[in-house]
Every structure is written in structure tokens, then in C-alpha cells.
C-alpha positions in Angstrom: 15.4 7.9 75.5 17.7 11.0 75.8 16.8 14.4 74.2 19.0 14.6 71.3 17.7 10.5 69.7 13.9 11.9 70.6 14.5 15.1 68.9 16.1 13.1 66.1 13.7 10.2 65.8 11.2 13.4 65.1 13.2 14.6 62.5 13.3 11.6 60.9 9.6 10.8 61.3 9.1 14.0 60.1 10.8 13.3 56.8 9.0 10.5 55.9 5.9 12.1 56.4 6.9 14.9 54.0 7.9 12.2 51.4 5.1 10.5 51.6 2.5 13.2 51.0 4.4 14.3 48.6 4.3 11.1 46.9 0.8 10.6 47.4 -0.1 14.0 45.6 1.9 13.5 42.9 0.8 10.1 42.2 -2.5 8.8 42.6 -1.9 4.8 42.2 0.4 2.8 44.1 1.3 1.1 40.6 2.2 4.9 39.5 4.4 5.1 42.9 6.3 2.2 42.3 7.1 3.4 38.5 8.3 6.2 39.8 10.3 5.0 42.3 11.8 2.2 39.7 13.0 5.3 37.6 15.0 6.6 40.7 18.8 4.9 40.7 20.9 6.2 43.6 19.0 9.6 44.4 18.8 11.1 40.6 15.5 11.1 40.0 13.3 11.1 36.8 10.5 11.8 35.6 7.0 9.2 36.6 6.7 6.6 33.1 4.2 7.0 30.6 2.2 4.6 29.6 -0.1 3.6 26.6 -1.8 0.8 24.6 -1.9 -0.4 21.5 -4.6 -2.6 20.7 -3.9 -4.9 17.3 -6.9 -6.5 15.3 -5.9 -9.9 14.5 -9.5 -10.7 12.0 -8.4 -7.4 10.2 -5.8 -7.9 7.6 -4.8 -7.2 4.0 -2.6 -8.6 1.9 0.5 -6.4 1.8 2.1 -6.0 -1.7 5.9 -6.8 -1.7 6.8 -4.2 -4.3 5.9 -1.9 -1.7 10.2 -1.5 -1.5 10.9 -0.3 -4.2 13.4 2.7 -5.1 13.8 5.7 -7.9 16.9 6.0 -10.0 18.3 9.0 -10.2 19.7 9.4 -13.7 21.2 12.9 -13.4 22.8 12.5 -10.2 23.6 8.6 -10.3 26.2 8.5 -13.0 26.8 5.3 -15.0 30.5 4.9 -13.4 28.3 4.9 -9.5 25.5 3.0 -10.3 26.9 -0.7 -9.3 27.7 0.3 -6.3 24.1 2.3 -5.6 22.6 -0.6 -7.1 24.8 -2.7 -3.9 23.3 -0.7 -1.6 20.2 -1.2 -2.6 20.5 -4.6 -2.3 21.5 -3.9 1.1 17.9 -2.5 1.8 16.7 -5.7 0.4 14.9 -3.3 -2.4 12.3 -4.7 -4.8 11.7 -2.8 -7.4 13.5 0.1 -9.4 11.9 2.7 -11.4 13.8 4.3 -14.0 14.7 6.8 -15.2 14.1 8.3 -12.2 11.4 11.5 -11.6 12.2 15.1 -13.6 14.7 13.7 -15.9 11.6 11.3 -16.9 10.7 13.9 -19.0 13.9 14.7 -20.7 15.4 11.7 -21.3 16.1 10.1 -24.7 16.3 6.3 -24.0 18.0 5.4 -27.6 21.0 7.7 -26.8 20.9 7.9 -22.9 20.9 12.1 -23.0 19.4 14.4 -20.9 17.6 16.1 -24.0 17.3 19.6 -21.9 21.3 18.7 -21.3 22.7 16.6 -23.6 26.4 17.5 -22.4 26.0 16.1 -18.6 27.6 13.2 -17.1 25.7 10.2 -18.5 23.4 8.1 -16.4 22.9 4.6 -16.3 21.6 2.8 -19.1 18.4 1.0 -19.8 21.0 -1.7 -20.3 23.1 -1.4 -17.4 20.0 -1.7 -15.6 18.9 -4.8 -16.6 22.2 -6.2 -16.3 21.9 -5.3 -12.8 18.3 -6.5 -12.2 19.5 -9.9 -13.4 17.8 -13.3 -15.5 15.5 -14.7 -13.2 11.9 -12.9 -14.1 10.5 -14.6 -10.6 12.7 -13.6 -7.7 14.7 -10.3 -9.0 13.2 -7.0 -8.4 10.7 -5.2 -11.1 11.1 -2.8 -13.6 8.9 0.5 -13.5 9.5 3.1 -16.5 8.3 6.2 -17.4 7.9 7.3 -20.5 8.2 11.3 -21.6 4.9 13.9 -22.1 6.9 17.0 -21.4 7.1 17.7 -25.6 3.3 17.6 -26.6 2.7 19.1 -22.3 4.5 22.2 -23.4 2.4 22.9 -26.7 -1.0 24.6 -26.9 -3.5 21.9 -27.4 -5.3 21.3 -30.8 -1.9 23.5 -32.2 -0.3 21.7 -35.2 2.7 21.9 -32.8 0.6 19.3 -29.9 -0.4 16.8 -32.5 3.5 16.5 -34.1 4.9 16.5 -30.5 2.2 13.6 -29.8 3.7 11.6 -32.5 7.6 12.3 -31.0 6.0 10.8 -27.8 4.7 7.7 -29.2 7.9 6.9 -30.7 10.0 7.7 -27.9 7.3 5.5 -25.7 7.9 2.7 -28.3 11.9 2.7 -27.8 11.4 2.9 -24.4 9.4 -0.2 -24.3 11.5 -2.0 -26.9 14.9 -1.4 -25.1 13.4 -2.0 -21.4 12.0 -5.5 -23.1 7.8 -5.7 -22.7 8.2 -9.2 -21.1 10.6 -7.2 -18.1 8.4 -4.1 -17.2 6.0 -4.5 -14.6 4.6 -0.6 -15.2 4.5 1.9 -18.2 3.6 5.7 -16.4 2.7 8.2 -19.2 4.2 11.1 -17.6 5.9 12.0 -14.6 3.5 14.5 -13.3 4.7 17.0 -15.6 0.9 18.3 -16.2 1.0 19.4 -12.3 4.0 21.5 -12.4 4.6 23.3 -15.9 2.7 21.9 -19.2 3.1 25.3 -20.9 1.7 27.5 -18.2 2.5 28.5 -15.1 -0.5 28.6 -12.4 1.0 29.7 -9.9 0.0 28.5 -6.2 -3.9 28.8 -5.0 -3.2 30.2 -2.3 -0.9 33.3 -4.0 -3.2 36.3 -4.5 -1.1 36.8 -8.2 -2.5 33.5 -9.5 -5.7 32.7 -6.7 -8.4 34.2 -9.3 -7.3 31.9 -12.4 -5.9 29.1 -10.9 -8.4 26.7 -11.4 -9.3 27.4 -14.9 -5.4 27.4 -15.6 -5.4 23.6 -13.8 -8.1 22.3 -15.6 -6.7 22.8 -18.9 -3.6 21.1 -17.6 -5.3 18.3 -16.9 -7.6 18.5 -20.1 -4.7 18.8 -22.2 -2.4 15.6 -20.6 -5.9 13.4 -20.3 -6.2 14.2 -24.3 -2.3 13.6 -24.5 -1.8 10.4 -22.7 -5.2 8.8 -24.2 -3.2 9.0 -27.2 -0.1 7.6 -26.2 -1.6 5.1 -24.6 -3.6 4.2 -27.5 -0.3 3.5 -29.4 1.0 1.3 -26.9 -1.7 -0.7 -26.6 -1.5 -1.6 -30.4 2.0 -1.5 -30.6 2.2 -4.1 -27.2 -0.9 -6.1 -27.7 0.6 -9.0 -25.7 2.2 -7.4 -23.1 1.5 -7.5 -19.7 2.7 -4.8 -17.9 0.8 -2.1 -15.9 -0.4 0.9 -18.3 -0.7 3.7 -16.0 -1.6 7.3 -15.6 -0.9 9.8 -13.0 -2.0 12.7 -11.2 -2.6 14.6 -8.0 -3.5 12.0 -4.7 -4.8 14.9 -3.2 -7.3 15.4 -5.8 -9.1 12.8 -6.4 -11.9 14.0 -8.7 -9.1 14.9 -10.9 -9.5 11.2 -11.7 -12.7 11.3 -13.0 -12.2 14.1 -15.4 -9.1 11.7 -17.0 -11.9 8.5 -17.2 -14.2 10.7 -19.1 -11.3 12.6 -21.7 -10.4 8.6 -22.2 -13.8 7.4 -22.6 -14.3 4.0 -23.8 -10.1 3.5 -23.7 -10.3 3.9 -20.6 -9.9 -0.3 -20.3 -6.3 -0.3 -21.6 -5.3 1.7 -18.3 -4.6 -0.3 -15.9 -4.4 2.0 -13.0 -3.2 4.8 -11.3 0.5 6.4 -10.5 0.5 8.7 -7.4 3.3 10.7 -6.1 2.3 10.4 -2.2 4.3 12.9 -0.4 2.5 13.4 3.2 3.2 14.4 6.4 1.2 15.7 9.6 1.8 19.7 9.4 -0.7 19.7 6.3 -4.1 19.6 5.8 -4.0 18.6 2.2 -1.1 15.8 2.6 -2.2 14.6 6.1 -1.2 10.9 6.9 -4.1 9.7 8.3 -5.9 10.8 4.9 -3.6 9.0 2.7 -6.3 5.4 2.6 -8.7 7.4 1.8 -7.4 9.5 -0.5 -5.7 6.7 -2.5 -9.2 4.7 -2.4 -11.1 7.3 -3.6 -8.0 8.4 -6.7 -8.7 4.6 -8.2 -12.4 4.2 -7.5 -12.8 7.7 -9.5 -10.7 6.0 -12.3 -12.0 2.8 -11.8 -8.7 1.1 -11.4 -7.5 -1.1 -9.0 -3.9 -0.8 -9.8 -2.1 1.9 -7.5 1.5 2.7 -8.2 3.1 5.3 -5.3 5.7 6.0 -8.2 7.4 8.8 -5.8 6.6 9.0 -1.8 8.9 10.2 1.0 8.3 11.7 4.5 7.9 15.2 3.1 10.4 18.4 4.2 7.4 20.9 4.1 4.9 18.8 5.3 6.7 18.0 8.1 8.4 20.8 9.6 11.5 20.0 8.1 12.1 16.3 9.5 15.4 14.8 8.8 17.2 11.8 9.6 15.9 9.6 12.7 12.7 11.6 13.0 12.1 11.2 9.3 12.1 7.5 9.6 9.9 7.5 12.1 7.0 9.2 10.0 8.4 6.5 7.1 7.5 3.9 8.8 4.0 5.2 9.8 3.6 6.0 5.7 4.2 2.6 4.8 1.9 0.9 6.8 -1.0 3.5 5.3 0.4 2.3 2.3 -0.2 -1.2 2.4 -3.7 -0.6 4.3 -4.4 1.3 1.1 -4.0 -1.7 -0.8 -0.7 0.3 -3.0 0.8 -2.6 -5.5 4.1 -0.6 -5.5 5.8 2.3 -4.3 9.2 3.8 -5.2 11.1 6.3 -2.7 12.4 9.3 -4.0 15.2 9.8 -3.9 18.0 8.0 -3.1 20.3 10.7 -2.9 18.9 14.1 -1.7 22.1 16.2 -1.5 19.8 19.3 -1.3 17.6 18.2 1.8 20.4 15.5 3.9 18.6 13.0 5.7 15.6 12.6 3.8 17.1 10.4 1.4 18.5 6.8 1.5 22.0 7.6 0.9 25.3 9.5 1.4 26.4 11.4 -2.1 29.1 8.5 -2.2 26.7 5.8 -1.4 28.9 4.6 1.5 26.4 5.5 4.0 23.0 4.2 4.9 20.5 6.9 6.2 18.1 6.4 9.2 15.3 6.2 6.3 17.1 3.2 4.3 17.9 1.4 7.6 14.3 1.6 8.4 13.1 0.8 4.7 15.4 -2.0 4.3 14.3 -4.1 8.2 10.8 -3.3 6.7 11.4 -4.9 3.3 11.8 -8.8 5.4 9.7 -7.8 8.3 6.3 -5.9 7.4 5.3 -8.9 4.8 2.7 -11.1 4.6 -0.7 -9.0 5.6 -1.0 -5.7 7.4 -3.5 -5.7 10.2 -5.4 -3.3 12.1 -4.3 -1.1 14.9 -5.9 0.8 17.1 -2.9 3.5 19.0 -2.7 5.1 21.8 0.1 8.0 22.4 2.3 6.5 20.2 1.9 4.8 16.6 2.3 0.7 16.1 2.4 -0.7 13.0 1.6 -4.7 12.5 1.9 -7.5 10.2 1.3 -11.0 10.0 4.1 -12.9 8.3 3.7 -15.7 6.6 5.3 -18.2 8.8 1.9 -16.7 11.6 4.4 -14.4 13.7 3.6 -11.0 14.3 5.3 -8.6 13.9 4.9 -4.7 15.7 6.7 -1.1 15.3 6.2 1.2 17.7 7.7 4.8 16.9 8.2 7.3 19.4 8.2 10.2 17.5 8.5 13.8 20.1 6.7 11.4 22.7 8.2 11.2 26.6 9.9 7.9 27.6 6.8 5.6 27.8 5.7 2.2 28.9 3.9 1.1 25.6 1.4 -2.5 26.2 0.5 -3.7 22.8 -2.4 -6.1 23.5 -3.8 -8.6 20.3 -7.8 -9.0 20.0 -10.1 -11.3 17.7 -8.1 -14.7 18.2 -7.6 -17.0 20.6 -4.2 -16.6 20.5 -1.7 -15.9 23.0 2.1 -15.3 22.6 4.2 -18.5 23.0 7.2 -16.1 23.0 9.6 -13.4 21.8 11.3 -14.3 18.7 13.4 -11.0 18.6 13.2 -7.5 19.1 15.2 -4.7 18.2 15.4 -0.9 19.2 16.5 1.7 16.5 17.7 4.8 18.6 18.9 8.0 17.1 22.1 8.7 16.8 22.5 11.8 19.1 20.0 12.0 21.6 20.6 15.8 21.8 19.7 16.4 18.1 17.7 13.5 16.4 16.7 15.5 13.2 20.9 15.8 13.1 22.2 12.6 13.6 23.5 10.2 10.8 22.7 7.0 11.5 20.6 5.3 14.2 22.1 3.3 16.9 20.6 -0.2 16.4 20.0 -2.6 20.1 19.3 -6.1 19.5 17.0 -8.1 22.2 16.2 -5.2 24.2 13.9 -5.9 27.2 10.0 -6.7 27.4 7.8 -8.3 28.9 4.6 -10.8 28.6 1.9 -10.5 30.7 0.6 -13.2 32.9 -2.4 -14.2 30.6 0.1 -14.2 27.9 -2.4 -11.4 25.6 0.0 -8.5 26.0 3.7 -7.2 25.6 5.1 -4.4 26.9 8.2 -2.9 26.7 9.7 1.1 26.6 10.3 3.4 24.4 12.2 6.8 23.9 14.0 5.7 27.2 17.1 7.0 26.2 16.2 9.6 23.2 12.7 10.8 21.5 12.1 9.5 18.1 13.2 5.9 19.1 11.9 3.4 17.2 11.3 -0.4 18.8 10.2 -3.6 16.5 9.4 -7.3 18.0 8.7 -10.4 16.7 5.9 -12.3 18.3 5.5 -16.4 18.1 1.4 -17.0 18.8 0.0 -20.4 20.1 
């Protein structure tokens, strides 16, 4: 062998050497070695794959509620002349229930003349009619009615005044028309209030935590609440008589994250308490809070009913929250949707309602475009969940990233996996308690933000059918990656059991 090939048959052993300590420091599995080097194409290399499981409990399951999709109106913002075609889109989203009039306006709204009382020159509405039109005849298969009917006039009066009681009686009647012009035989809930107790009810509280209100803020709440337990016992008093036949939902409402609040209403109520029917929560959560944390939000619900002693739970208002949330728009907002729902239905919720549908002062946290021409991350995720997460929510135990599982009704399974800020990542989702294994895929689908570069910007999310997985030898596992292209991916698949 001449000089020059030894010297170069050194350098080259020498090279491989390098590489291959380097390799073995950096990775300490030859399983980790090869995932690194199947990331590698043509010299540009990335960085080693993540991996996780997801473990999901067949033998735990609940029944998940199919009202779980439905959506606010928006009477001051969705005027009569646009509601057809935001009542299309919401057929788009395969919605299932609508509640009306909507949240603040609630409180203003005179359902004889269809005015904003505090307003009555704006831009009309919809109609109580023009809803129903649109909700159709058949009572079985369209989506439900929700209403709320007005405190705001007795809320803003000093309790025991001669003002309180006369406003009380303005209530009643304008609960009665309500009721009357919705139909009783087409409302599936009646929610005294619209939280209006929480925010003004004739006082301002201020915020706890503001040194101006901190000393009296309590004492201030508490007559809030003593004053709209005392109003709505009454107003639900004269439904009751008024409506002795009817069957919807009578409900009252209040804080989620408050739950002792609950029992305070039960006692103002007394023995009246058994023509409530439940409670009407506005579940706004997110994970930058200690208050409106996610993983509290089964809990939290649980304990809001058991302290009534309700079963019925309406979420009459819910959304992945802007402060709760650092701000979370658009494809990362849907991501932390999805993960609220399935708390939801583990909570046993009979409804929910998203506000809103049209958030022109925080884009990308509602459903909609101002035009309604435009479906948001949050309605393309809210609307795939409306025909897949059905039948019964099970139990899932996550790893780095979040699943989310149902059982439909036909025995598939069906499992999100969102990817929130997480790395690219192999995910394994593995099913426990049957003896079930997977006969096959029956579809999956990968929701991918729009631009990779800026998912809390982008409008809509880039949607990949039949993306790739794969089943495992002994046929108990799936696994399949996500974020591979951008962070707050979002990957679904439908599993066939034997």
C-alpha cells in the first residue's frame, strides 16, 4: 500500500471514529440512533425525535352529551339581514344548539319588539322568529333552543327598595313573553340571568386583587349574590306557575370558579329550590391561571351542581380564554379547544354554547370572519368534533402531549392528539382494559397551522387527510408524529377494534 492510500485510509478511519463517539454520546440507544439518523435527508440534519405515550382506558367512559356543540348568537353584532348566512355556517360546523339572544345584550333585550333597550336605535338583530324559522319543524333531529331571560332591571336596584320589587314584576313579564314567543314545547333551557350579578348589579366591586376595592370586596359580592338568589327565586317562581307543563331546563347561574357560591343560591331558594333544574356556567379556562386552570374545570363543575344539588349543567358561554391563556389565537387557540371539550364531557356538561361567533375585538378566538365567509381554526376544530367526539368519552392517561378519546357508537375509537408548543414528536397511543386490538385505520387526519412561522397569526389551518402511522406488531398501539412540520399541530385517527 503506497503512502498517500495509508495516510488516507487513516483519515478516513479516523472520521468514522469521530462520528461514531459522537453518536454514541449523544444518544444512548441504538433505537435513539437510528431515529436520528431517519431524520437526516441528504446531509441536513435535525434534531433526534421525541417520543411519548398515551395510554387510553377503554372500561372508563361517560356518556358524552351531543349538545355539547352548541353556539351563542350574537344579537348586536349579527344583524337580521346576516343571520341566514351565519346560521349556514353554522351548519357547516355541524352545530347543535343555539342560544339566544346571545350574552350582554341578554340583559337588554326586549323580546316583543326585538330592541336593545340600552339602544333601542341599533341595527336590529334577529328575531325570536327568524330563529325558529331557521331551527326548523322537526323537534327530534334540529338543534335546541337555549334562552335567557333579562335580571339586569330588578340587579340594578337596591334590594327590599320599592324600586327592586316593581322591577321584579317587569322581569316576570318580560320572562313570560320570552317564553311565549320562543314556544315552551321548543326551549330546551330557560337561564335567569346572564351573569349580570358577577359584573355590575348596582355596585361596582372592583377586582380582589386591586388594593382600592381588596378590603370590601367580599362583603360587596355577597350582597350580589344575595340580591340575584332573592331575584331569580322569584322569577322562577312565576315561571313555574305560569309553565306548569313545560319541560325545559329552569336554570340558574353563577361563578364555576366558586362553587360554594352555589350553596348560598340553594339556601336563598329554600324549598323552591326543586323547580331549578340545574346550573348555567360560563366556563372560560385556560392554563396561565390558577383560578380558571383546565385540569380543574371536572372538578369545579362537579362540585358547582353537587352544591346546588342539580344535575343539569349548562356551559352557556366557554371559549379558550385571551387572558387565561397568554393571548392564544387562532391554531393555538384550537388546540386548548379541543382539550376543553373533552373536560367538558368528562364533567358530564349537558350543553355548552361557544362565545362568540364573531370576536372582531380579539381575531382568532372566535368561529368566524366579520363577513361570515371564513371558518376560524376554532370552528374547523369545533365542527370535526361535533361527528367525531360522540358516543362516550374515555379516560386518558398523557404523556408530553394531550389525547383526547371517544368511543363512537358504531365501537371505533376515535383520538386527538394536540401538539400545543411541543417539539416534533413520535406520539404511541396504547388502549388498556379490553381485549381488543386494532383491526385497522379507518382514517386519520392532521390539522396543521396555517404559517408555521406564526401559529397564533395564521387564518386557517392546513388540513392532511390519511397522513402516516403505524400499528404495532401485537396490534395494541398506534403511533404516528406530530408537530413535524409546525408546533400546535393537531392529529385525529379513527381506530376499527376486533
Amino acid at each position: 500500500m503506497s503512502n498517500s492510500k495509508m495516510f488516507s485510509s487513516r483519515i478516513l478511519f479516523f472520521l468514522m471514529m469521530t462520528v461514531i463517539v459522537f453518536a454514541c454520546s449523544k444518544f444512548e440507544t441504538e433505537t435513539e440512533l437510528k431515529t436520528f439518523a431517519e431524520q437526516n435527508d441528504e446531509g441536513n440534519l435535525k434534531s433526534a425525535l421525541a417520543s411519548t405515550n398515551i395510554i387510553v382506558d377503554l372500561s372508563d367512559k361517560k356518556a358524552i352529551s351531543p349538545q355539547l356543540y352548541g353556539v351563542n348568537n350574537q344579537w348586536d353584532s349579527i344583524h337580521s339581514y346576516k343571520f341566514n348566512t351565519f346560521i349556514n355556517q353554522l351548519k357547516n360546523i355541524n352545530y347543535s344548539l343555539i342560544r339566544f339572544p346571545g350574552g350582554w345584550e341578554s340583559e337588554h333585550y326586549d323580546w316583543s319588539k326585538n330592541i336593545n333597550t340600552k339602544n333601542p336605535q341599533a341595527t336590529q338583530g334577529a328575531s325570536i322568529h327568524q330563529v325558529k324559522i331557521a331551527l326548523g319543524q322537526n323537534h327530534d333531529n334540529r338543534p335546541k333552543l337555549s334562552i335567557v331571560v333579562p335580571t339586569e332591571l330588578a340587579m340594578r336596584e337596591k334590594q327590599w327598595s320599592n324600586a327592586w320589587y316593581a322591577n321584579i314584576q317587569k322581569c316576570k313579564r318580560e320572562a313570560e313573553d320570552a317564553i311565549i314567543l320562543s314556544g315552551a314545547n321548543n326551549i330546551l333551557n330557560v337561564e335567569i340571568g346572564n351573569e349580570w350579578w358577577l359584573q355590575w348589579a348596582g355596585e361596582k366591586c372592583g377586582k380582589p386583587d386591586d388594593p382600592q376595592y381588596a378590603a370590601t370586596y367580599e362583603e360587596c359580592r355577597k350582597r350580589k349574590l344575595g340580591k340575584y338568589a332573592h331575584t331569580a327565586r322569584r322569577i322562577a317562581q312565576h315561571i313555574a306557575t305560569k309553565f306548569p307543563n313545560a319541560n325545559f331546563n329552569l336554570l340558574v347561574n353563577g361563578d364555576y370558579t366558586r362553587p360554594h357560591e352555589f350553596t348560598k343560591i340553594k339556601n336563598v331558594f329554600g324549598d323552591k329550590i326543586n323547580i331549578i333544574d340545574g346550573v348555567a356556567l360560563h366556563a372560560y379556562a385556560g392554563y396561565n391561571t390558577n383560578t380558571h386552570y383546565i385540569p380543574n374545570l371536572v372538578n369545579l363543575i362537579t362540585q358547582c351542581k353537587n352544591n346546588l344539588g342539580k344535575d343539569y349543567v349548562s356551559l352557556s358561554e366557554w371559549a379558550p380564554s385571551k387572558a387565561y391563556n397568554q393571548d392564544k389565537r387562532f391554531a393555538e387557540a384550537a388546540n386548548i379547544l379541543v382539550e376543553q371539550l373533552y373536560e367538558f364531557a368528562r364533567a358530564g356538561a349537558n350543553d355548552a354554547a361557544f362565545w362568540s361567533p364573531r370576536n372582531d375585538d380579539i381575531w382568532g378566538l372566535g368561529l368566524f370572519d366579520r363577513n361570515f365567509n371564513i371558518q376560524w381554526p376554532t370552528a374547523q376544530l369545533l365542527g370535526d368534533m361535533a361527528v367525531s367526539f360522540r358516543g362516550e368519552v374515555l379516560g386518558v392517561q398523557d404523556g408530553s402531549m394531550r389525547g383526547v378519546a371517544s368511543k363512537l357508537n358504531n365501537g371505533n375509537i376515535v383520538v386527538y392528539v394536540v401538539g400545543k408548543d411541543k417539539p416534533m414528536t413520535n406520539v404511541n397511543v396504547r388502549f388498556i382494559d379490553g381485549n381488543e386490538k386494532i383491526n385497522k385505520v379507518v382514517s386519520s387526519t392532521l390539522w396543521e397551522p396555517g404559517n408555521a412561522q406564526q401559529t397564533g397569526m395564521a387564518r386557517k389551518m392546513k388540513i392532511t387527510n390519511n397522513p402516516s402511522n403505524t400499528i404495532s406488531p401485537d396490534r395494541k398501539n398506534v403511533s404516528f408524529n406530530v408537530n413535524q412540520n409546525s408546533q400546535y399541530s393537531i392529529y385525529k385517527i379513527e381506530l376499527e377494534l376486533q
